[in-house]
Structure formats: C-alpha cells, structure tokens
N, C-alpha and C positions, 0 to 999 in steps of 0.2 A: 167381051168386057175385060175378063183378064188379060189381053192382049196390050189392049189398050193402057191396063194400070202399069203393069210391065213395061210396055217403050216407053209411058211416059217417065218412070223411076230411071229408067237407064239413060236419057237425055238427063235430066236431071243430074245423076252423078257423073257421067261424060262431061256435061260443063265446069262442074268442081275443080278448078286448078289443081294442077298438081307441085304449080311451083310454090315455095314457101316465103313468106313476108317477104317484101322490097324492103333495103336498107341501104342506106349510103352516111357513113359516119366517119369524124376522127376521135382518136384516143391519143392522149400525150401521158407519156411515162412520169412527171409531176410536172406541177403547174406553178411550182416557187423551187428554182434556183439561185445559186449565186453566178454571178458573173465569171463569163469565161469555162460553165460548168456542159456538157455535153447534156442534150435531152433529145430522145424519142420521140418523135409523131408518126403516126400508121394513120392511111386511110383505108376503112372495110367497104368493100361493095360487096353485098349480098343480096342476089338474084336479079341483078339489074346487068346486062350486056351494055356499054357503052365506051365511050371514048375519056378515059382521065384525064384532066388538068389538073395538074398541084398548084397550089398559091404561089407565090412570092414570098420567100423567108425573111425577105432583108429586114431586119437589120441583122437578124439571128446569119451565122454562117452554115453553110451547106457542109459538112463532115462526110457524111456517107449515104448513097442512096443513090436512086429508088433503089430499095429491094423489094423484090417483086414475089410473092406466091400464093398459090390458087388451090383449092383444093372443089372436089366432090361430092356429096356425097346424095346415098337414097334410100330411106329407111321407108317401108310400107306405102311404095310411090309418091312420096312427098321429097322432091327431089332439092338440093340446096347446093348452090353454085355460089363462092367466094371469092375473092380477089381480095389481097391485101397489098397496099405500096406502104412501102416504111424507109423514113429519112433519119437522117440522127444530125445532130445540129448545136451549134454554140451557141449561147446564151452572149448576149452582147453587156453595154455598162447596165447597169442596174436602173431601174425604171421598171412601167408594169408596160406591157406591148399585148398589143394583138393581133394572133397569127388570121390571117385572111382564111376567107372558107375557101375547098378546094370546089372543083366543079366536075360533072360528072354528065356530058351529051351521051345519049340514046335518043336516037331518030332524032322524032321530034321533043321528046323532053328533055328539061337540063334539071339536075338537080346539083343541092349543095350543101354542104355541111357545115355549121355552126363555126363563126370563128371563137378562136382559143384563147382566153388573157393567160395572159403568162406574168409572173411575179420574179423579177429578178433580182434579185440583193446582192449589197456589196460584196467581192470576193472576202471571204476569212468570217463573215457571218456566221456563228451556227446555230444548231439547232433545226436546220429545214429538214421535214421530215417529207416523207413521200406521200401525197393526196391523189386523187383522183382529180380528173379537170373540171366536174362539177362541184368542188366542194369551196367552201370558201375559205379566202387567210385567216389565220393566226392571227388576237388583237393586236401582236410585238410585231408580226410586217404589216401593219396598217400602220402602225408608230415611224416604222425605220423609210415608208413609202411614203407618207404622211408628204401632200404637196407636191406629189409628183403626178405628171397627168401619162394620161395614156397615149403612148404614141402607137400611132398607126402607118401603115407604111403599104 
C-alpha cells in the first residue's frame, strides 16, 4: 500500500510543469506623444518558443530595431525563458493611431498581443507626461484630440 501511495505522489508531481506562466505581450514607453517625438515598443515572449512577427508601424516610422534579447533563468526548477524584440519609432502628425497586435506562431498555436492607441499631439504641446499603455488621456488631450478619429493602418 505504501508503494502504491508513493508512485502515485511521484506521477503526480512529475506531471507538475516546471515551465512558468505563458506570456506574449507589448509594452510602449508612453502612449501620448507629440508629433515627430521618438517612442519604444518591446514585444515580451515568455515561455512560449515560437516564430515572431511584428506589425506594421506605418504610419509611425521605424528609427531603430529589432533589438533583440533573451535571457534564463531557474529558481527551485521553475524554469522561465524570455525573449524580448524592442523597436523605437517616430511618432507621425498628430491624431490618435493604433499600433497593430504583433503575432507570435508556435506549432500549431498563434498568439497575439493587444494593439496599442497611441495619442499624439501637436509638436510644441506640453505637458505630456509618461503613462503606462493601459492608462487613459488627460481631459486637455481629449480637448486638443477632440474630433479626431483613429486611424488604423
């Protein structure tokens, strides 16, 4: 009987993965610009092996990129495998835009990541402070955007 309890605990934690959460996401450096202003986009893959595509920037311009780096690591067999692509990129005329989701094949699965609105004001605007991509504008760029639609590309 103790045998029994025993292999069966040990299949038991043998199947416990030891790889950590699947993730596939972007991060932009802020999400309200002015026009003609340089911004960050990183895509993270974490513990997913597969094949990247990045969107289409247009109308935004391509500055610099991929950059490309990977790191590993493994704490108490919980092993976490990374990949990051990061592009830097010009902010076009002013309007609100959204960055396309990137896409991410392994095997058979594709995954993708949220696209981005991006808020971009006139050049010599100030006040734009640094947000996060899930946060929302300012009421004074709802004011200065006021009427403008989102172009998609």
């Amino acid at each position: 009987m103790k045998e029994i309890v025993l292999f069966t605990l040990f299949w038991t934690l043998a199947s416990v993965p030891l790889w950590g959460q699947e993730e596939f996401y972007a991060r932009i450096s802020q999400n309200e610009v002015e026009a003609a202003q340089l911004v960050e986009i990183e895509f993270i893959i974490r513990n997913i092996k597969g094949e990247f595509e990045a969107p289409d920037f247009t109308p935004f311009t391509l500055v610099g990129g991929p950059m490309q780096s990977s790191s590993f690591q493994s704490i108490n067999g919980q092993i976490t495998q990374e990949y990051r692509f990061k592009y830097i990129l010009r902010a076009p005329e002013d309007g609100i835009y959204l960055l396309p989701e990137a896409k991410l094949i392994a095997g058979e699965e594709m995954y993708f990541t949220d696209p981005i609105e991006v808020f971009v004001l006139p050049s010599g605007q100030s006040g734009i402070q640094k947000q996060d991509s899930g946060s929302t504008p300012r009421p004074a760029l709802r004011q200065i955007l006021k009427g403008k639609r989102i172009k998609r590309f």
